[in-house]
TORPA-4810 file (N, C-alpha, C, O; in nm, 3 decimals):
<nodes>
NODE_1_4.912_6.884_-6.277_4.774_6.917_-6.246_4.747_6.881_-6.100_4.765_6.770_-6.052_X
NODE_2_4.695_7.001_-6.028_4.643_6.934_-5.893_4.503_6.903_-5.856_4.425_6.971_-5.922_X
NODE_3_4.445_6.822_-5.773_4.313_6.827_-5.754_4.280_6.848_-5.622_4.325_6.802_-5.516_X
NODE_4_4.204_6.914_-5.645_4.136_7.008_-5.547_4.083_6.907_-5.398_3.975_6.851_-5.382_X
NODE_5_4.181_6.912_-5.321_4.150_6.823_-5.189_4.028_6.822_-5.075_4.016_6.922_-5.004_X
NODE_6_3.953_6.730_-5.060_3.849_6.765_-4.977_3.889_6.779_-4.810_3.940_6.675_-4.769_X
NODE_7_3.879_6.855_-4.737_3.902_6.856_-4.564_3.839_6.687_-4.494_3.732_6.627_-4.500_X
NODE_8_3.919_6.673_-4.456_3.844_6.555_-4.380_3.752_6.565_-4.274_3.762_6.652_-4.188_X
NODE_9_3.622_6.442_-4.277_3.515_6.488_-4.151_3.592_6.421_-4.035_3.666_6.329_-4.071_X
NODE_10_3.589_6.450_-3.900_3.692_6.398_-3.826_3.548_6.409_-3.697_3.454_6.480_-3.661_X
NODE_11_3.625_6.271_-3.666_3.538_6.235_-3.541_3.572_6.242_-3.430_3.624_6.133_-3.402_X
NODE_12_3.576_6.332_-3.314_3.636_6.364_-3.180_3.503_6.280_-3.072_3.381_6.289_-3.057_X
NODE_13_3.612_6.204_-3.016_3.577_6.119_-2.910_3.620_6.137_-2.769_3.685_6.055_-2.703_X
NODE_14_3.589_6.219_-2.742_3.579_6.274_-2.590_3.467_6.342_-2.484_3.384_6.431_-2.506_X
NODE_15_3.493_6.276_-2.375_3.403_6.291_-2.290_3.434_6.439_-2.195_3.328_6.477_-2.145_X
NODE_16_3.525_6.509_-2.168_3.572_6.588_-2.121_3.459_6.728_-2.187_3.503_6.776_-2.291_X
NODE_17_3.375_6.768_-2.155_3.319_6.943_-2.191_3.451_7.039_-2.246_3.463_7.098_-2.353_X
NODE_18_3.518_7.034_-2.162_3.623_7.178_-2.150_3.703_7.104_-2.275_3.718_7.203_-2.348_X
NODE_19_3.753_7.014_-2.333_3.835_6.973_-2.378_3.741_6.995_-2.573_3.771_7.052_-2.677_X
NODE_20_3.619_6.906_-2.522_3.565_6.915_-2.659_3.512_7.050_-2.722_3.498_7.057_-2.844_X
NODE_21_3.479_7.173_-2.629_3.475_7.311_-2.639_3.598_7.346_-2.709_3.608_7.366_-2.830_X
NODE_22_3.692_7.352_-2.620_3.885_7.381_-2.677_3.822_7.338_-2.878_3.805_7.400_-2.982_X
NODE_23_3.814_7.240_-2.843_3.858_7.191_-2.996_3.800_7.204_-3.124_3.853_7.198_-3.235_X
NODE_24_3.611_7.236_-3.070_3.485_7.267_-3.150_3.543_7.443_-3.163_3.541_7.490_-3.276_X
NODE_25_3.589_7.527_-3.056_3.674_7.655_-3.104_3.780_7.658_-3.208_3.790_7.743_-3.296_X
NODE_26_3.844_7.576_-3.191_3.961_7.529_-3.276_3.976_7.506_-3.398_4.073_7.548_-3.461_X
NODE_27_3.856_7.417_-3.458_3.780_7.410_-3.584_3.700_7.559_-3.620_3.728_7.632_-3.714_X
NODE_28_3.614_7.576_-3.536_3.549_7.734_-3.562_3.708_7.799_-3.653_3.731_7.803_-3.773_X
NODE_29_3.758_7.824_-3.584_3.889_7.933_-3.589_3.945_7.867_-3.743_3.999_7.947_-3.818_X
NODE_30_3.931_7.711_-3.792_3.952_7.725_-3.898_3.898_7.718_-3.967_3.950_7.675_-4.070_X
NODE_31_3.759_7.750_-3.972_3.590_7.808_-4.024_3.593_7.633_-4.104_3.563_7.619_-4.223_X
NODE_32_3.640_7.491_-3.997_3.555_7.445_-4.012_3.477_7.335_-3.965_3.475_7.216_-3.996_X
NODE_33_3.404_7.414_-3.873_3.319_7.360_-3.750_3.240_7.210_-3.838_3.245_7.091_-3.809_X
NODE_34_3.190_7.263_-3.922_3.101_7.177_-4.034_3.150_7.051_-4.004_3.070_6.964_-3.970_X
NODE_35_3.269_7.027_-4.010_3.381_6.908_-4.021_3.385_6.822_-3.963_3.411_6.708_-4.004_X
NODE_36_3.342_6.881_-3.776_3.345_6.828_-3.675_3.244_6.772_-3.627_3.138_6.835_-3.624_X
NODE_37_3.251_6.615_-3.568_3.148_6.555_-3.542_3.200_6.460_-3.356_3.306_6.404_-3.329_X
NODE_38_3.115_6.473_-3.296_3.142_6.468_-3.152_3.046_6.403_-3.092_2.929_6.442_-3.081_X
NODE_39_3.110_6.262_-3.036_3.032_6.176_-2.939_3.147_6.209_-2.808_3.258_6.261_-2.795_X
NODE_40_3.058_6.153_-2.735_3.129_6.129_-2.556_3.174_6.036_-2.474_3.224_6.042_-2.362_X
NODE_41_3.140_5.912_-2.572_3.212_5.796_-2.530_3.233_5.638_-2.599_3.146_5.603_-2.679_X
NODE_42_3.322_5.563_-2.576_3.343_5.488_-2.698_3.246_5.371_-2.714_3.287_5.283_-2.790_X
NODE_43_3.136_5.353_-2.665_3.033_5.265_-2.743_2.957_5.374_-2.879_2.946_5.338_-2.996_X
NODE_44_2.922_5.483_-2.834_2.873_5.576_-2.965_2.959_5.582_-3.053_2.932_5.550_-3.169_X
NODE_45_3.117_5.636_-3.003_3.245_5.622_-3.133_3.192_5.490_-3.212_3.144_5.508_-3.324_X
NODE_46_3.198_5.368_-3.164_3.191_5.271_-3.232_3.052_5.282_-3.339_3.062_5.289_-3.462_X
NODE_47_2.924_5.281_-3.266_2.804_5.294_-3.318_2.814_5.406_-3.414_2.724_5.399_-3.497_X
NODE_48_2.901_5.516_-3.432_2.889_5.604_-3.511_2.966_5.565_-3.652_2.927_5.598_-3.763_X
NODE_49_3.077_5.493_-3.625_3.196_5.481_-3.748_3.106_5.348_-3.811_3.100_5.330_-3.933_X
NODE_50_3.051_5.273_-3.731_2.946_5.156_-3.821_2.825_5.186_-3.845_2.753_5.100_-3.897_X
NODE_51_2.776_5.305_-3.816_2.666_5.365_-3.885_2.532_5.282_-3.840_2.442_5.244_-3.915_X
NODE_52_2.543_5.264_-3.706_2.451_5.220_-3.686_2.322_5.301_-3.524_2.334_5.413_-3.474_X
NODE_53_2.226_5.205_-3.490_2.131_5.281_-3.426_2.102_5.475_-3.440_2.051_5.506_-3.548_X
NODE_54_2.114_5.529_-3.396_2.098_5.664_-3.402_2.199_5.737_-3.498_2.179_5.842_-3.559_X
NODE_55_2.309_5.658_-3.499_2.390_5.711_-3.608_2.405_5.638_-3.775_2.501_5.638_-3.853_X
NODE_56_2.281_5.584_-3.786_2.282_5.508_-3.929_2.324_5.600_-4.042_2.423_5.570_-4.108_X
NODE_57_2.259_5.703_-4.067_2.297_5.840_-4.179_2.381_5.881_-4.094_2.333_5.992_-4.076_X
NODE_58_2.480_5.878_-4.019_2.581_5.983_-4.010_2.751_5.948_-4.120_2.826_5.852_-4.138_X
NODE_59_2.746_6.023_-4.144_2.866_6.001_-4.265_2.985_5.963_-4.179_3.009_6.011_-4.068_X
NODE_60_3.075_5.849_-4.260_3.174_5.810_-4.185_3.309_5.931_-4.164_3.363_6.012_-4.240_X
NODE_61_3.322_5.905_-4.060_3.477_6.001_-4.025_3.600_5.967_-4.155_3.603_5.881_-4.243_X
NODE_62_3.685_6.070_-4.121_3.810_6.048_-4.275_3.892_6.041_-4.169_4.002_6.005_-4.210_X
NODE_63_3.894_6.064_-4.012_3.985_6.066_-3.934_3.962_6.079_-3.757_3.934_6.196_-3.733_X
NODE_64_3.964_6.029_-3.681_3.924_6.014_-3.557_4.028_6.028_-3.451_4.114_5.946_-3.422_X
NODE_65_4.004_6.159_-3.392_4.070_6.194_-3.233_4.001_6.134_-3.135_3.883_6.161_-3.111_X
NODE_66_4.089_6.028_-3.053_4.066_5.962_-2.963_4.105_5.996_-2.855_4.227_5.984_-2.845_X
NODE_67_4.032_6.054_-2.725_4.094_6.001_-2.569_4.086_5.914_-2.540_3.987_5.857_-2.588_X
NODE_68_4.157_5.841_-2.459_4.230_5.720_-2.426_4.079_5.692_-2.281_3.991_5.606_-2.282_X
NODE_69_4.103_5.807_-2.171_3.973_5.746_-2.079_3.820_5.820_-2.099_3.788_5.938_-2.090_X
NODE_70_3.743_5.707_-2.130_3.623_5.749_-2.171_3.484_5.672_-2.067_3.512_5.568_-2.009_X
NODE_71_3.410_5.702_-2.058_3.296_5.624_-2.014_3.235_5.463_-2.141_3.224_5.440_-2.261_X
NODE_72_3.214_5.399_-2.019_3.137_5.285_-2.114_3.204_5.212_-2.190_3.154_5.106_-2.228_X
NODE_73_3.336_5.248_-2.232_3.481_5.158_-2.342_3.528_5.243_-2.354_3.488_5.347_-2.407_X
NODE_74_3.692_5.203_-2.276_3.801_5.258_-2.314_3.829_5.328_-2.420_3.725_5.313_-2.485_X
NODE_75_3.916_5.414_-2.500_3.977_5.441_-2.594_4.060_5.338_-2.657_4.076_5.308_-2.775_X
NODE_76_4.120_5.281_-2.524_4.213_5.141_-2.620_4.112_5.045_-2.642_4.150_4.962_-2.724_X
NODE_77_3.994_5.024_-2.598_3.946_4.908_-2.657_3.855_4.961_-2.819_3.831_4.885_-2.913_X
NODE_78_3.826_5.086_-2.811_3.804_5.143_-2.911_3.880_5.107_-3.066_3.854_5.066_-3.179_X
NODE_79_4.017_5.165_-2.962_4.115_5.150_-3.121_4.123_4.973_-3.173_4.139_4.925_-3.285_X
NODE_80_4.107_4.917_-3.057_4.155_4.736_-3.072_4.052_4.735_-3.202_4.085_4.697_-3.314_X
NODE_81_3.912_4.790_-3.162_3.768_4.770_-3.204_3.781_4.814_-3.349_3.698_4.773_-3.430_X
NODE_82_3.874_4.891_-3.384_3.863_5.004_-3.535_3.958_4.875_-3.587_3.931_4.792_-3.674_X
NODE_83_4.045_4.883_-3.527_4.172_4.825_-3.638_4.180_4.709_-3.622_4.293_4.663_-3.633_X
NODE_84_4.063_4.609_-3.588_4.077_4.481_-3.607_3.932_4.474_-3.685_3.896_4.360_-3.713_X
NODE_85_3.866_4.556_-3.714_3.751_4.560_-3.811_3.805_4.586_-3.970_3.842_4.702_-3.990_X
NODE_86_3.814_4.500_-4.078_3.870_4.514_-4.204_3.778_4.616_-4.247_3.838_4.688_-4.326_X
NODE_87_3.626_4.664_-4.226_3.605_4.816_-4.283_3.630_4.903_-4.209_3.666_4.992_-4.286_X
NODE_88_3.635_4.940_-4.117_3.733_5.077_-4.039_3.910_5.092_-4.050_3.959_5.204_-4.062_X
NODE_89_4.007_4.958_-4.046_4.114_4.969_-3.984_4.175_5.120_-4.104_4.269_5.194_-4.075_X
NODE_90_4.103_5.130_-4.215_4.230_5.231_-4.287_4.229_5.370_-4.237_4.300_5.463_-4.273_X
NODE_91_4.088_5.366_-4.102_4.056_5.504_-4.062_4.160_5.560_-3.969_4.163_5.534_-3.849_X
NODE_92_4.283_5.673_-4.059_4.367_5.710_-3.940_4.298_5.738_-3.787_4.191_5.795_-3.764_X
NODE_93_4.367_5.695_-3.718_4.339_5.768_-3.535_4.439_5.835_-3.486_4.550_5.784_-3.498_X
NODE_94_4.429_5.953_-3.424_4.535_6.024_-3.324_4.458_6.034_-3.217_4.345_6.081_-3.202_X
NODE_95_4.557_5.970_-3.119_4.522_5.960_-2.946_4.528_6.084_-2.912_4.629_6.141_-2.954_X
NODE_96_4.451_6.152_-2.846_4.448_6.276_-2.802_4.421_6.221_-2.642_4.319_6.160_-2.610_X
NODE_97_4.517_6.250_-2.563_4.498_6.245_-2.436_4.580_6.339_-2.333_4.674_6.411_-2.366_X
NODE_98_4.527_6.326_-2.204_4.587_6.383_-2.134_4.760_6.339_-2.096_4.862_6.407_-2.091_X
NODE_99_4.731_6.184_-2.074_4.831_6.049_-2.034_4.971_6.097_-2.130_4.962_6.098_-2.253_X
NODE_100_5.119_6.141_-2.049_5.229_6.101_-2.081_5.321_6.012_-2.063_5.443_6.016_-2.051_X
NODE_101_5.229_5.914_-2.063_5.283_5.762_-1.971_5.328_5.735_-2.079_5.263_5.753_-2.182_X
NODE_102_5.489_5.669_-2.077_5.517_5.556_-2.167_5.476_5.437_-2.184_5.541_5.357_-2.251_X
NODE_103_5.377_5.411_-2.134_5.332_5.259_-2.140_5.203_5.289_-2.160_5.132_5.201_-2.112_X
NODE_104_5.105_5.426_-2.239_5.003_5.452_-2.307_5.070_5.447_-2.402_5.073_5.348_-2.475_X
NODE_105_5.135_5.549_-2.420_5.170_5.562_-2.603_5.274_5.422_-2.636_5.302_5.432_-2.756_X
NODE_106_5.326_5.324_-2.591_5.364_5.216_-2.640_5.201_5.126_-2.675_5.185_5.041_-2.763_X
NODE_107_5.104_5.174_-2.583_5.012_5.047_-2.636_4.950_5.101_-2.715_4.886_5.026_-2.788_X
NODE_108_4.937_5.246_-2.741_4.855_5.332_-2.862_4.902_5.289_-3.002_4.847_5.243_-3.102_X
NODE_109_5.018_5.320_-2.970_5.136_5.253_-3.155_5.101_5.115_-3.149_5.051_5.059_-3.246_X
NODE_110_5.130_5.041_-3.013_5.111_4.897_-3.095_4.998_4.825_-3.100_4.980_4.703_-3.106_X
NODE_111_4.889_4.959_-3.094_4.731_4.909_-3.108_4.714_4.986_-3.232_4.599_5.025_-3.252_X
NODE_112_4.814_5.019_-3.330_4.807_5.070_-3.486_4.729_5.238_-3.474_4.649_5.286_-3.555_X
NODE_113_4.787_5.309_-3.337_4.732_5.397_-3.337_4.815_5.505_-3.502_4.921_5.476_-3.559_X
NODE_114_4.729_5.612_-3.533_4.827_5.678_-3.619_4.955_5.736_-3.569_5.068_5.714_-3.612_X
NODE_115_4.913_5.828_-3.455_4.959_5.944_-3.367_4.945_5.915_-3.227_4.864_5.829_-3.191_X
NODE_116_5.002_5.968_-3.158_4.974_6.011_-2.993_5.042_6.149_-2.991_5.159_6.174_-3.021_X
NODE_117_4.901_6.273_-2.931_4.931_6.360_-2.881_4.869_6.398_-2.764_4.751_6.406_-2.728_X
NODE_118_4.983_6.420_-2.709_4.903_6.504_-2.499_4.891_6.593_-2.532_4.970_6.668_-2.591_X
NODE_119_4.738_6.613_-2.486_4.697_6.765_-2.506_4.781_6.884_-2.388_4.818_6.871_-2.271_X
NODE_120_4.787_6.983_-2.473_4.869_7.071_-2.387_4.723_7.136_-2.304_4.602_7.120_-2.319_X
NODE_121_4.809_7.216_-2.212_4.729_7.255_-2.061_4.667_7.402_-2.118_4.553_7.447_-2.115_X
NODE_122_4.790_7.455_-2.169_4.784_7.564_-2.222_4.688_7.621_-2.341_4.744_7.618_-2.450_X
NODE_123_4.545_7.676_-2.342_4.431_7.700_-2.435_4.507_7.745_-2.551_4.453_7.691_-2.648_X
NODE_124_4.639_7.842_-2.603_4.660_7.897_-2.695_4.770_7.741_-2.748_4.784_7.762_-2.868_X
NODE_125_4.802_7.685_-2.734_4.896_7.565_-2.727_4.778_7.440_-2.750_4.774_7.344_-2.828_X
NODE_126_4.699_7.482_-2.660_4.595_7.332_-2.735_4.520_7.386_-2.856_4.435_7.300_-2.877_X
NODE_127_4.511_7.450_-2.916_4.436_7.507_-3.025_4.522_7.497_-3.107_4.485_7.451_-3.215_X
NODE_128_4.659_7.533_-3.095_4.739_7.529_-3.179_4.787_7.346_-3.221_4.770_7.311_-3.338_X
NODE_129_4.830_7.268_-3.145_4.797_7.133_-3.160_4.694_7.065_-3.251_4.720_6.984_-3.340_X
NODE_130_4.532_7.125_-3.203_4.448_7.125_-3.277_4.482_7.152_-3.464_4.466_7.084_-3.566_X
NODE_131_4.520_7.249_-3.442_4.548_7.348_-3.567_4.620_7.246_-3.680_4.582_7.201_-3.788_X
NODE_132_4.783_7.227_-3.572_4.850_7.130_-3.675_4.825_6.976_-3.725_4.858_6.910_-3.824_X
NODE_133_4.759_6.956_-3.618_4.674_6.831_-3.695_4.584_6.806_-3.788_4.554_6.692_-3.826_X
NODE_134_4.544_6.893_-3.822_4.450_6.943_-3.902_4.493_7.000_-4.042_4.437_6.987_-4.150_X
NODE_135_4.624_7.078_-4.005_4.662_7.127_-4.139_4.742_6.975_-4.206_4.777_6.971_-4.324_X
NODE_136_4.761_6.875_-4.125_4.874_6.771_-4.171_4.805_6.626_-4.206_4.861_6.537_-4.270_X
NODE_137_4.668_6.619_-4.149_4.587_6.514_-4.232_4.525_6.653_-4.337_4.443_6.612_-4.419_X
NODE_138_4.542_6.751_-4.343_4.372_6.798_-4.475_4.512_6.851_-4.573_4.487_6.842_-4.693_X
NODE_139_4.625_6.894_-4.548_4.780_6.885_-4.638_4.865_6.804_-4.721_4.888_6.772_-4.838_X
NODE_140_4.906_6.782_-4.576_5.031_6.688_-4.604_4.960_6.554_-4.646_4.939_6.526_-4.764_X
NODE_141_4.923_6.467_-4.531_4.856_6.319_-4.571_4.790_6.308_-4.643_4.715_6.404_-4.660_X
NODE_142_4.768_6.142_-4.765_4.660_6.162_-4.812_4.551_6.062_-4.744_4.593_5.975_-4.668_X
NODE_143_4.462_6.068_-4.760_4.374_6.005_-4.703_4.305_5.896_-4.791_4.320_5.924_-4.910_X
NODE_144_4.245_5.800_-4.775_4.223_5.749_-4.875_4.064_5.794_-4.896_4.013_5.857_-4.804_X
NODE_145_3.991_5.767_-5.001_3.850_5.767_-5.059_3.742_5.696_-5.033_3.738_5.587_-5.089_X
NODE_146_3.652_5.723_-4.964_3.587_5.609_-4.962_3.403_5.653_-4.927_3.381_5.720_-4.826_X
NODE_147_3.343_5.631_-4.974_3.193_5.667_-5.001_3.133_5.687_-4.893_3.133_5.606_-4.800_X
NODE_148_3.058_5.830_-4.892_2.983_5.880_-4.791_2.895_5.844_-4.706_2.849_5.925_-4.625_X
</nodes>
């Protein structure tokens, strides 16, 4: 017997226009924009996943794309911020950044990131990125459950 899997709401944390466009298309294209929820920098990320000030009713993320440089708090102090909080840490994160530095993605993993992916340059290549991340947390992974 299978049961019928819900899409995860996923929280994109980027400050970049052109980048968060790319990706709000990206979702469109997999009819599901609904899904997507978008702040611009990591004091709101934070305020949003704890449900607090302006984001008190906003439903928690099932999964959060992070850029690494943001206004106001880092991305890494972000992730420090998720996964040293015992009610956020089970919230997967994939680093979405520009940075192919080996010494980002060493501190992304050993800041319990899920993933690190550099966004490609290329619009049909970053959509597609988009795409497979998407089909592989709402697929493949399971996610765990946890009240709206």
């Amino acid at each position: 017997m299978t049961t019928a899997r819900r899409r995860p709401r996923v929280l994109l944390v980027e400050d970049d226009p052109g980048d968060v466009l790319m990706i709000q298309e990206a979702y469109a294209d997999l009819g599901r924009s609904g899904d997507l929820m978008v702040v611009n920098d990591g004091i709101d990320a934070l305020e949003h996943v704890r449900r607090e000030g302006t984001f008190a009713d906003a439903p928690r993320p099932d999964l959060i794309l992070l850029d690494l440089n943001l206004p106001r708090m880092s991305g890494r102090e972000v992730l420090h911020a998720l996964k040293t909080d015992p009610d956020l840490s089970h919230i997967p994160v994939v680093v979405l950044t520009t940075s192919s530095g080996e010494e980002d993605i060493v501190s992304a993993y050993t800041g319990h990131a899920s993933s690190y992916v550099t966004k490609p340059v290329d619009f049909e290549q970053f959509v597609a990125a988009i795409h497979k991340i998407d089909r592989f947390y709402s697929e493949v992974a399971r996610l765990p459950d946890h009240a709206a």
